[in-house]
C-alpha positions in Angstrom: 16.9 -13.6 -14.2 13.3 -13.8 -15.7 10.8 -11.4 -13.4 7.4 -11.8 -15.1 6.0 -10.0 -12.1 8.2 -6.5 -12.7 5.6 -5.1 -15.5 3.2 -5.6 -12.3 5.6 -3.7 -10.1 5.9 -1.0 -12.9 2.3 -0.4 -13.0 2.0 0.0 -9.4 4.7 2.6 -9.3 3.5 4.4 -12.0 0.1 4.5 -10.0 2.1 6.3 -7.0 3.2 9.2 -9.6 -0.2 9.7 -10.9 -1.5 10.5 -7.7 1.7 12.9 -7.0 0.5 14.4 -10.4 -3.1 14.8 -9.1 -2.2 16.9 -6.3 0.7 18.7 -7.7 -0.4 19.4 -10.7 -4.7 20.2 -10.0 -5.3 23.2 -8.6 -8.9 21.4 -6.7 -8.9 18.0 -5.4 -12.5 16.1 -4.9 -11.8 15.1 -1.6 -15.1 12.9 -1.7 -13.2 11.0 -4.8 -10.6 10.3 -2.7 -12.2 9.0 0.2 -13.9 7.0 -2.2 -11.0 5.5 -3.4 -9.3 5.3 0.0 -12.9 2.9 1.3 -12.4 0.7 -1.7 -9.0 -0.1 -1.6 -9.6 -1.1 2.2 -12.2 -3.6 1.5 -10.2 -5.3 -1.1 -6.6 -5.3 0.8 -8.9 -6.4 3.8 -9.9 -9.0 1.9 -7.3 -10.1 0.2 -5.0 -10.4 3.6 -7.7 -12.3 5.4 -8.9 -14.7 3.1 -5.8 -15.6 0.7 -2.6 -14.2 2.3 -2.9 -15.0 6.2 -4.2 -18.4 5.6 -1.6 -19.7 2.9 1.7 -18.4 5.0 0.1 -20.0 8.1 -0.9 -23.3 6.2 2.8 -23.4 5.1 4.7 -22.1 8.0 2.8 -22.2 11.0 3.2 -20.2 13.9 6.3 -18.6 12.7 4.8 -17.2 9.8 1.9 -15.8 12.2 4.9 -14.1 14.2 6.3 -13.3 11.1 3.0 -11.5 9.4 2.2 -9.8 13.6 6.0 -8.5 13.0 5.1 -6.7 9.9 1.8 -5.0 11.4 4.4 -4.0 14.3 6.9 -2.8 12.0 4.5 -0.5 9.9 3.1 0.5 12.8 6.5 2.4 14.7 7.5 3.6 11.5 4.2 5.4 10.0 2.7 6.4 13.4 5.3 5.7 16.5 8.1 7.7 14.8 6.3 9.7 12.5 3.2 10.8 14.2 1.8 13.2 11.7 0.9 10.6 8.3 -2.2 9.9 6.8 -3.6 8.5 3.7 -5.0 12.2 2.4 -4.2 15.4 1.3 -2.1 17.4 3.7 -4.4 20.6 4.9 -2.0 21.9 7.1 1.6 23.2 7.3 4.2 20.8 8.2 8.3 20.9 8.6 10.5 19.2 6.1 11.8 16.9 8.7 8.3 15.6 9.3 7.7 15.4 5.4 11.4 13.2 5.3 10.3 11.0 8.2 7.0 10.0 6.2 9.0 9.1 3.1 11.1 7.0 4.8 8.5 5.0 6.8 6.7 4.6 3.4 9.7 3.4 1.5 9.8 0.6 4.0 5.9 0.3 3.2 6.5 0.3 -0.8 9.0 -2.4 -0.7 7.1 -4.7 0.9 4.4 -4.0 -1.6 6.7 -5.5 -3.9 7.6 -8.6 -1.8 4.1 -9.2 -1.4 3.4 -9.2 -5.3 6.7 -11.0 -6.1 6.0 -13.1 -3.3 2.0 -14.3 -4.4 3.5 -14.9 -7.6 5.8 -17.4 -6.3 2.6 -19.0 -4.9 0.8 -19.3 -7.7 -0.6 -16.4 -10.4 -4.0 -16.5 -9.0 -2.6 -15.2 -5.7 0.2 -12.9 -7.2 -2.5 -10.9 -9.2 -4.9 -10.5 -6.4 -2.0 -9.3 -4.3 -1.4 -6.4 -7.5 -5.1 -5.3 -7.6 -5.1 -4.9 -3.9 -1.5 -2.9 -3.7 -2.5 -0.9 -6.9 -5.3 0.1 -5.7 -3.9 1.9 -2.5 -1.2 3.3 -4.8 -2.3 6.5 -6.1 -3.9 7.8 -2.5 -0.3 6.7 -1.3 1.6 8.6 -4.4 -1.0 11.9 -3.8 -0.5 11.6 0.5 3.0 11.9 0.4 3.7 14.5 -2.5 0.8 16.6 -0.5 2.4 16.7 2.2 5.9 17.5 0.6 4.0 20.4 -0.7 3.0 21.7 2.6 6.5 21.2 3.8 7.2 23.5 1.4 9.2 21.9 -0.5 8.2 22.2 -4.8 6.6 20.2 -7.4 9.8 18.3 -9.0 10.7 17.0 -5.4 6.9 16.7 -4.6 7.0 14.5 -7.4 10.2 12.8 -6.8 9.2 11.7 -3.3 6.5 9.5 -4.9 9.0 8.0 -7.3 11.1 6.6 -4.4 7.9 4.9 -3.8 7.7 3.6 -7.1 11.5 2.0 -6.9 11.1 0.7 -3.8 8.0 -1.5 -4.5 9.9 -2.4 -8.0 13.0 -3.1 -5.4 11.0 -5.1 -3.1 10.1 -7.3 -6.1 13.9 -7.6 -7.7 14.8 -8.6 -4.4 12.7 -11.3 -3.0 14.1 -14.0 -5.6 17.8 -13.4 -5.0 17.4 -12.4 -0.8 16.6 -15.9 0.9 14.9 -14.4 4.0 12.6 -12.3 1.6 12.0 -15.7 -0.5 10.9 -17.0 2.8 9.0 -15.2 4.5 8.0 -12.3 2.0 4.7 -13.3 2.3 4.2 -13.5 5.2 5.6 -10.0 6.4 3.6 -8.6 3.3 0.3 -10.6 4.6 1.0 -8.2 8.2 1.5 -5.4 6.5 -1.4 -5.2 4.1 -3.7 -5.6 6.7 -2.1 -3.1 9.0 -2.5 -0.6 5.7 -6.1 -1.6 4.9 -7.1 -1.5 8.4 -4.9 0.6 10.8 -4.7 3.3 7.8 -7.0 3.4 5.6 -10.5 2.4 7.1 -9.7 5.4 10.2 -9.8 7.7 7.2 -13.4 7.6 6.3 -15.1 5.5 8.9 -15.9 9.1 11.3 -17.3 10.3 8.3 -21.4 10.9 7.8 -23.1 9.0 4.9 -23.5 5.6 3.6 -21.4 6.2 0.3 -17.8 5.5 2.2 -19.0 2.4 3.9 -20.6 1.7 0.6 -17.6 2.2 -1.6 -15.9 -0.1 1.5 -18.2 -2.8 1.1 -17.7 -2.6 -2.8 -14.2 -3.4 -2.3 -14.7 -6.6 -0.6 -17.3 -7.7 -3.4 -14.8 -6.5 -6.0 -12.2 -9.2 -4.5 -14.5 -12.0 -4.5 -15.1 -11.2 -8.3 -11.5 -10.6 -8.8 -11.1 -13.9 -6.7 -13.2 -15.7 -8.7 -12.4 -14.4 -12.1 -8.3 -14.9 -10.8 -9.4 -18.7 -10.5 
């Protein structure tokens, strides 16, 4: 079966490995960089969940897909911070156990797949929609890929696993997208679970990592990522 959104999916994993490679393999990090990254990525998933997703499963499917898209926010929500209390979109500063490091990978495997719905699903929509959808889970990619080999690292665990942990990421968004065309419930209601979920990322994750901070460059950086989406948006059309 033809998949001309899997070089998409590929990109997006290999943008979860660069940021393992960041942390794992640079001895100093710019956290400021990060952050920055982190605020930009917001604004455009923000964006992008609001404006194109939400509205297109809802025009579609109605008050089941809103249930469907509220599930998704739910489910991210018990696995990355009801189960596993100790996640966040950073680099991990403090010393962790292994079974806290595990718990993190799995709640952002379930995560990652979606990602790949989401982008196999837009696609199905129309190619305007799927390559927003790519820009906005790319772009959260490599503070995702650099969180979770961090904190594999302050587990104690090495670099090869450090490095492997992000990789799962990578196959499970390239998963999520092999399997939304041949699982009918995925085909169905991909979207609208990936709509949930993006917003619960952008929002319930990665805006609570910079908005405490002092200065106007994070909200600025934030604000850049919505204006990138309606030139992306535009530029898509």
């Amino acid at each position: 079966m033809n998949h001309p959104d899997l070089g998409f999916a590929l990109i997006a994993a290999s943008a979860n490995i660069l940021g393992a490679v960041a942390v794992t393999w640079r001895a100093r990090w710019s956290i400021e960089t990060l952050n920055m990254m982190v605020a930009l990525a917001a604004g455009f998933m923000i964006s992008v969940a609001v404006v194109d997703i939400l509205p297109e499963v809802i025009l579609n499917g109605g008050r089941t897909a809103a249930l469907v898209a509220l599930g998704g926010y739910m489910l991210v929500h018990l696995t990355q911070h009801t189960l596993v209390r100790h996640f966040h979109f950073g680099e991990e500063t403090h010393e962790v156990t292994s079974v806290v490091s595990m718990s993190a990978l799995i709640g952002l495997l379930l995560h990652t797949f979606v990602d790949g719905v989401a982008i196999a699903s837009g696609f199905l929509v129309s190619e305007e929609l799927g390559t927003l959808i790519f820009v906005a889970v790319v772009l959260h990619k490599f503070p995702e890929g650099l969180a979770i080999s961090s904190l594999f690292l302050a587990a104690g665990a090495g670099r090869r696993r450090a490095l492997g942990a992000a990789a799962l990421l990578g196959v499970a968004t390239v998963a999520g997208v092999l399997l939304t065309s041949v699982v009918g419930v995925l085909g169905e209601h991909g979207l609208a679970l990936s709509g949930g979920v993006t917003l619960y990322v952008a929002a319930s994750n990665l805006v609570p990592e910079f908005q405490a901070k002092a200065g106007w460059r994070l909200p600025g950086a934030f604000f850049a990522g919505c204006a990138l989406y309606l030139v992306a948006a535009q530029m898509a059309r």
